[in-house]
N, C-alpha and C positions, 0 to 999 in steps of 0.2 A: 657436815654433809658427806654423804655416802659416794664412792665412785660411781655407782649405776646411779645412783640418785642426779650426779652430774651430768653423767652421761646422757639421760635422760632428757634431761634440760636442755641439753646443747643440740639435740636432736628435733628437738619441738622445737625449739629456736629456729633451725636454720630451714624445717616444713614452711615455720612461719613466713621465715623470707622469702622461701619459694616460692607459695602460697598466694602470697601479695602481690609477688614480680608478676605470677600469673594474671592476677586479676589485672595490675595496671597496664600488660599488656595488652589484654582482653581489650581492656575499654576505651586504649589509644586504635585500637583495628580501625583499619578507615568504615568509613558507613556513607560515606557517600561519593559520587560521584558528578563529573563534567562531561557533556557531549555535545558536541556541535551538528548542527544539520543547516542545510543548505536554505531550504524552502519556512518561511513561520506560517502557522497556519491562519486562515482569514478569522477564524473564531473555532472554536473548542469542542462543538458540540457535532460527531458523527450522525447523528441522526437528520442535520440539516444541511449539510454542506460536503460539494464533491471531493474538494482537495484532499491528496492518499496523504499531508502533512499534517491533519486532525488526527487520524489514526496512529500515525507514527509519534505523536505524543500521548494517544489519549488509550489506545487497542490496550487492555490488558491491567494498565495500571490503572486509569478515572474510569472506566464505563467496562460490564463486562457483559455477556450473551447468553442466552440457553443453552448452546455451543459454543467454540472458538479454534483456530486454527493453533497446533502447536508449531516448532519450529521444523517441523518436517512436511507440516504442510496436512497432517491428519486433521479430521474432523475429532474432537475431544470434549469430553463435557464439561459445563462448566458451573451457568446457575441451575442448572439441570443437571442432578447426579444420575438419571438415567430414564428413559422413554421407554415407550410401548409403541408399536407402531401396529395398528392393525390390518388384518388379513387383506385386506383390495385394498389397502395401502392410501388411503385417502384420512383416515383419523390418529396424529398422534398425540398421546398422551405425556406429558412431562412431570415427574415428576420431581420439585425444587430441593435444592440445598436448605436444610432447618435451619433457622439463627441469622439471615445473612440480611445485612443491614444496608443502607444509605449512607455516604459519608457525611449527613445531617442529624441521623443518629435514628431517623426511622425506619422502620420494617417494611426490609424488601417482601413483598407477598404477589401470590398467581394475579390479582388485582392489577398491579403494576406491572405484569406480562398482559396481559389482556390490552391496557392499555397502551402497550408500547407499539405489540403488532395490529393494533384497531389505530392505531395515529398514521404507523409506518404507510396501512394500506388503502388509508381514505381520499375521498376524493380531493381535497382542499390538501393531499400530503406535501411538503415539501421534502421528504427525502431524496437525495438523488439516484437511488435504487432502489425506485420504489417499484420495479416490474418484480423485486425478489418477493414479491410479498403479494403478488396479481394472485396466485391460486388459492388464498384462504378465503373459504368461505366463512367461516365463522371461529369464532375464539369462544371457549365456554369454560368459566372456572367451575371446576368440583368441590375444592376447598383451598383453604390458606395456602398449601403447597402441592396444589396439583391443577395443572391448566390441561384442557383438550383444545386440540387445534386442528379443522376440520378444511379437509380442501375439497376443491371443485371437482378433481383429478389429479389422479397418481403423479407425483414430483420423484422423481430419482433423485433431485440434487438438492431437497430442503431441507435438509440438515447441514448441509452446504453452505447455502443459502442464509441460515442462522448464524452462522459462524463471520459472516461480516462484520465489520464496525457498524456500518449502517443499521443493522440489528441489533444492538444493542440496548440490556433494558433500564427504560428510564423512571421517572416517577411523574405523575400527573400533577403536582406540587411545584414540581421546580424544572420544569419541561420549557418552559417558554424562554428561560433563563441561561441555560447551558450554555451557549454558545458563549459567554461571559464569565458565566460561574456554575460551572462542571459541579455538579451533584452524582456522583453514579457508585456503583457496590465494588469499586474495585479498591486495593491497597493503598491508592496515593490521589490526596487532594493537589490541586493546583495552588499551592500558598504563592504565589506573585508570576507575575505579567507584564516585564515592561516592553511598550512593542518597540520589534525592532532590532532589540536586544536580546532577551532572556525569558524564557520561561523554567518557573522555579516548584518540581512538584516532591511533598514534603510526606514521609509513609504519613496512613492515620494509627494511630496510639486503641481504637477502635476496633482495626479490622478483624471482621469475623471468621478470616481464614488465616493461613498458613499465613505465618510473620515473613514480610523481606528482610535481608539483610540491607541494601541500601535504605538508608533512611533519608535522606538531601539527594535527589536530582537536579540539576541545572542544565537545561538545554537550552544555548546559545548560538545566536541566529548568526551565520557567517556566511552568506552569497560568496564572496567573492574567494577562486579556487586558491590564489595566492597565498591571501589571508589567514586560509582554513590549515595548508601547509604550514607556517609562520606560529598559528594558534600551537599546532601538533610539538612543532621542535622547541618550543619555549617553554612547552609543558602546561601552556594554559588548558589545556582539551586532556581527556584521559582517552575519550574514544569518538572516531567521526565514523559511521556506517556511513554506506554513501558517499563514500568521499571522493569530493568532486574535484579533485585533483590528479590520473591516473600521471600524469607525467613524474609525478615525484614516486611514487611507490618503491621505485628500488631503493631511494634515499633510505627508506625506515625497514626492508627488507633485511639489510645487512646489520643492522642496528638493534643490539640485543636488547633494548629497552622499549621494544618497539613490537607487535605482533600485528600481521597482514592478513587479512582471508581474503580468496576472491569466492564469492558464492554463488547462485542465481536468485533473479529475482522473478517475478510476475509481470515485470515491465515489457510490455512489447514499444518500442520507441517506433514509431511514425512520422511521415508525414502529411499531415491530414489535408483533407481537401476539404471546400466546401460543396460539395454535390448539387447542389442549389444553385449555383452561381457560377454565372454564365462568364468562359467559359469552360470552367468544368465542371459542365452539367451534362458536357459531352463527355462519353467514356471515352472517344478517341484521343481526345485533349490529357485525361487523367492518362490513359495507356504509355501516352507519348513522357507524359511524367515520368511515371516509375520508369521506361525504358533510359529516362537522360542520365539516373543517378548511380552510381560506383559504387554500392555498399560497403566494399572490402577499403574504399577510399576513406569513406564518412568514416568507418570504425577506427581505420588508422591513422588518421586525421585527426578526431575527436576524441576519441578514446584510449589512443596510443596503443590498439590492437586488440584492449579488452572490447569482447561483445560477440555476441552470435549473430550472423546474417539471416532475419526472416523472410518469407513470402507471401505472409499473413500472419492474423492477429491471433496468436497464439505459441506459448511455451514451447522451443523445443524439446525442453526438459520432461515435457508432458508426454506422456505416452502414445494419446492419441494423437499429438504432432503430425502434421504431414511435410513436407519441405517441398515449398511452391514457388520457390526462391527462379526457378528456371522461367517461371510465368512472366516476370518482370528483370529479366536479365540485363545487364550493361550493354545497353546498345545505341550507341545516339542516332545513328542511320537509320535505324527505325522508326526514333522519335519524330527526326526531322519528317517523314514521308508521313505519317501520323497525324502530323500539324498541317502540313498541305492537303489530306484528304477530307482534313475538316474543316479547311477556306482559311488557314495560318499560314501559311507559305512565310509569313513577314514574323510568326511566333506572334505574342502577344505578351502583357504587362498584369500583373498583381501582386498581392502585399504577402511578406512572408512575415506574420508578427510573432515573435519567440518568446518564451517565458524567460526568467533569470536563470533557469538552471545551465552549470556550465557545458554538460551535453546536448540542450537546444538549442547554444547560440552560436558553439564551435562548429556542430553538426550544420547552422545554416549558414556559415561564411561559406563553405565547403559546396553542400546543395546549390548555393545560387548562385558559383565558378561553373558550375558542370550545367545546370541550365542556362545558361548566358549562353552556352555552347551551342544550343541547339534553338535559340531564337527569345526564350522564356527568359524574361526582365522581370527579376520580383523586384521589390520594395522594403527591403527590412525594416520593421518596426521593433526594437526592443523595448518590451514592457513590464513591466512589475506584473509578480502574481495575481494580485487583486483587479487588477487592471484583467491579465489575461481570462479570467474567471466571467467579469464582464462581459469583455468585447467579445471574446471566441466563444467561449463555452456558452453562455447565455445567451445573447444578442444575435452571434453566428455573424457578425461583424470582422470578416478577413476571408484571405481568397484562401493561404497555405497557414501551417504553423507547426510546428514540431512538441513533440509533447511524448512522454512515456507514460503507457496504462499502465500502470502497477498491481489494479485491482485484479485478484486472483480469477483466474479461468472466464472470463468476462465478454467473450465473445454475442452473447447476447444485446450487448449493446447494439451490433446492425440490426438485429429486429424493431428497434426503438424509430418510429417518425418522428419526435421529439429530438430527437439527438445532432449536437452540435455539426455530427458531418451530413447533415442533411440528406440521408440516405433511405431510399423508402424502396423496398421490397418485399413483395410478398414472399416470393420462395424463400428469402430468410426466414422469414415469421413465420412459415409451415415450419421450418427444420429446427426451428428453436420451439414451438409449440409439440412438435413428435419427441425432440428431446427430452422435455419435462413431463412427458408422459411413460418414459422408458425406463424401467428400471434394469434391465439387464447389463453390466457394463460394457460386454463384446458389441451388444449393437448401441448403447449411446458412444462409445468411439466410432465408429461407422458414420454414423448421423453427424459427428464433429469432423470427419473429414471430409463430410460433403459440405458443411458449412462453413470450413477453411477454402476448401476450393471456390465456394460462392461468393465469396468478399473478394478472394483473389482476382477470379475473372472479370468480374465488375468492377476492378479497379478503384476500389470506395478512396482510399489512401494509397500511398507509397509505403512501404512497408521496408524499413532499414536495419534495425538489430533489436536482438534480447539486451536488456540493462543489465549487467551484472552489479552483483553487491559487492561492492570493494569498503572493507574498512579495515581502518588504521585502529590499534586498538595499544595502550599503556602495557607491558607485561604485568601480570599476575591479575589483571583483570578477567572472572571466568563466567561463562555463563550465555556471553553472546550470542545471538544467533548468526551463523556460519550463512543461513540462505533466508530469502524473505518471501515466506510462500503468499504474505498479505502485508501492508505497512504496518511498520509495527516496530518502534524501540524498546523492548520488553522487558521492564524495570526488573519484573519481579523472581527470576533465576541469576539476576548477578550477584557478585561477592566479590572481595578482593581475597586472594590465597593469604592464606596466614604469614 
C-alpha cells in the first residue's frame, strides 16, 4: 500500500467519524419540550368556549385562521395566503393556501371556511364572540380555494377580527367533536389528556406546512404559585409563561440556567361588577367602588410591583390608550359620602368569587382590606375555573369578581346586553357600531377614546392593572414569545439552540 494510498484512508476514516458524531449528535437534539400553565382549559375546542386557556393550548398549533395574530401583535396570513378587499370595502375575497390538510387526513377546502364563518354567525351560535362575525352578510365559495365574504357594512377591524381563536377554521365532520378531540389544520394533534394533570400535544408527521422543530409538547396543569416555582428549580418545567409566581423572579434572574422576560399582555385585570344587581345597579354604589381601591397597593401586593395601573379596559400599550386612571382615583372619603348619597351610610354586603389564578385571589385578600374600610363586606368565594365559567360568566351568579381579559383589543364587549357584567348601553353600541364602520385609523382611535371614557364614567367595573407576561424560561430554549398580543403558547417558532 502506497503512502497517499494510506493517507487517503485515514482521511476518509476520520470524515467518517466526523460524520457519524454529527449525525448522532443531530438526533440526540432535544425535540421536545415541558411547560407549565396555571389555568386547564374546560375543553379544547375555540370555537365554543370563553376561556383565553383553549387558545393558549390550541392558537397556532391544533386549529389555525384565514389570519392570525404574530408575536408582535400584527395581523398576518395564515390559511389565507392573501385577500382582495374591494373598493366600498364591504366584499372580501380570500384567497386559500393549496394542499392544506385536517389532522384527519382530509382536505381543508373554501367549503370548510364557508362553514366555519356560517356556524361562528348563526343564530343557534354558541361561540363566545360571536358579535366578531355580526357584519357578514353572506359567505360565497368561488372554487376549492377561493371564498368571498360579504358584509353588511364596511369593518375596519375584520381582518382583525379573523385573526381570533374563536375564528378559527374548522370542519363540518368533526365540529361537534372538538371540544374532546381537536381535529384542526395546524402542526400538532393533541395525543393525550389527563385532566387535571397534563396535556400531551405530539407534531403530525403529515403537516402540510413548514415542519416544527418540537416534536412532544407537554403542558402541565400547576395552579398552585409555590408549586410552579418548585416544578421550575427541580427542572421539571423547561418554561412557564405566565408565571404565577412574581415573588420568586429574582431567584431565576441571577441564575444562568434560567432566562426571565417580563412582556405585556392584552390582559386588562378588573374588578367586575354585576350592573344588574342591586346594589350595584347604582352607578353611585359602583363609583364609591372604584374610589375604595389602591391600585399601586393591589399591584404591590399581588404582583410584587409587576403591572400597569389602568382606568379602563384597554391596553396601555395600545396607541389609542387614553389614562382615565384619574376618574377612579384612591380616595375612600369619597367612597364613604358616595355610599350615604345612595341610602349606604351603614355600606353594604356581597360576594367576591375569585377564579384560581394567583393574581385574582391575592389581588382579592387586598380589595376586600380596602373595602372593609369604607363600609363594603364582601364575601369571598374561591372557586375553580369551571365552576367560575358557570356561576359568573354564564348565570351572572355573583355581586364582584376579579378576572383578566386577555383577549386582544376587546372593548366591544360593553356593547354586548348578553354580557356577564350586565351592562346595557346605548351610547356604547353607537360608538362600537361607528367604529366598525371606520376605516381610517386617526379617527377609529378617536372613537376608542371616546369609548374608554364611556365605560370609565359609567363605572361598569373597577378597573386595577395591565397583566403582564412574566415567564421563566430553561436557557437555550429560543423562539418564545416575549409579549402576548392574544393567548397563545406558540409551539410552532421553538427550538432548543444547538
Amino acid at each position: 500500500m502506497t503512502a497517499n494510498r494510506s493517507t487517503a484512508l485515514l482521511a476518509a476514516a476520520i470524515l467518517g467519524l466526523t460524520a457519524a458524531a454529527t449525525t448522532t449528535a443531530s438526533a440526540a437534539a432535544r425535540d421536545d419540550v415541558t411547560i407549565g400553565m396555571q389555568l386547564e382549559p374546560p375543553g379544547l375546542d375555540p370555537t365554543a368556549g370563553a376561556a383565553g386557556a383553549i387558545d393558549s393550548v390550541t392558537y397556532a398549533n391544533v386549529f389555525q385562521g384565514l389570519t392570525r395574530f404574530d408575536q408582535n401583535g400584527s395581523v398576518v396570513p395564515d390559511l389565507a395566503e392573501r385577500w382582495n378587499i374591494s373598493s366600498d370595502g364591504l366584499t372580501y375575497t380570500f384567497h386559500l393556501v393549496k394542499g392544506v390538510t385536517f389532522s384527519d387526513g382530509s382536505a381543508m377546502d373554501a367549503e370548510d371556511v364557508k362553514f366555519s364563518l356560517d356556524r361562528a354567525r348563526a343564530a343557534d351560535s354558541v361561540n363566545a364572540q360571536k358579535g366578531l362575525f355580526a357584519g357578514i352578510a353572506e359567505v360565497k365559495v368561488l372554487d376549492p380555494l377561493t371564498v368571498q365574504v360579504i358584509l353588511s357594512e364596511p369593518n375596519g377591524g375584520f381582518l382583525f377580527n379573523l385573526a381570533w381563536g374563536d375564528a378559527v377554521i374548522v370542519a363540518p365532520e368533526t365540529a361537534a367533536t372538538n371540544a374532546t378531540n381537536p381535529v384542526g389544520t395546524g402542526p400538532y394533534v393533541v395525543s393525550d389528556w389527563v385532566k387535571g394533570d397534563r396535556i400531551v400535544l405530539t407534531a403530525r408527521d403529515d403537516y402540510w406546512g413548514d415542519p416544527v422543530s418540537i416534536r412532544t409538547a407537554t403542558l402541565r396543569i400547576i395552579a398552585d404559585p409555590t408549586a410552579a416555582f418548585s416544578a421550575m428549580m427541580a427542572g421539571d418545567l423547561d418554561v412557564f409563561p405566565a408565571f404565577p409566581a412574581p415573588e420568586n423572579l429574582a431567584m431565576f434572574e441571577g441564575n444562568p440556567e434560567f432566562r426571565v422576560t417580563v412582556g405585556t399582555t392584552e390582559g386588562e385585570t378588573i374588578l367586575a361588577m354585576n350592573n344588574g344587581a342591586p346594589p350595584l345597579d347604582d352607578i353611585r354604589v359602583r363609583e364609591a367602588v372604584a374610589h375604595a381601591i389602591d391600585r399601586e397597593t393591589v399591584i404591590d401586593g399581588a404582583m410584587y410591583g409587576y403591572g400597569t395601573p389602568i382606568g379602563t379596559h384597554f391596553a396601555p400599550h395600545n396607541p389609542a390608550y387614553v389614562d382615565l386612571t384619574e376618574l377612579s382615583a384612591y380616595d375612600p372619603e369619597k367612597s364613604r359620602a358616595l355610599l350615604a348619597e345612595a341610602g349606604l351610610s351603614d355600606g353594604f354586603t356581597t360576594t367576591l368569587k375569585l377564579p384560581p389564578t394567583s393574581y385574582a385571589r391575592r389581588s382579592g385578600e387586598i380589595i376586600a382590606a380596602e373595602l372593609a374600610e369604607v363600609g363594603i363586606r364582601v364575601e369571598i368565594s374561591n372557586i375553580e375555573w369551571a365552576q367560575w365559567l358557570d356561576e359568573v360568566f354564564k348565570r351572572r351568579d355573583y355581586g364582584m369578581t376579579i378576572i383578566s381579559h386577555v383577549e386582544p383589543m376587546d372593548i366591544g364587549i360593553y356593547a354586548r346586553d348578553d354580557y356577564y357584567f350586565d351592562y346595557h348601553s346605548q351610547a356604547m353600541k353607537d360608538l362600537m357600531a361607528e367604529l366598525t364602520r371606520t376605516t381610517n385609523p386617526d379617527t377609529r382611535s378617536e372613537i376608542l377614546g371616546r369609548a374608554q371614557r364611556r365605560i370609565a364614567e359609567d363605572y361598569v367595573n373597577a378597573y386595577l392593572f395591565q397583566l403582564p407576561l412574566l415567564t421563566v424560561s430553561r436557557a437555550g430554549l429560543e423562539g418564545l414569545w416575549e409579549n402576548a398580543p392574544t393567548p397563545a403558547i406558540d409551539l410552532t417558532g421553538l427550538s432548543w439552540a444547538e
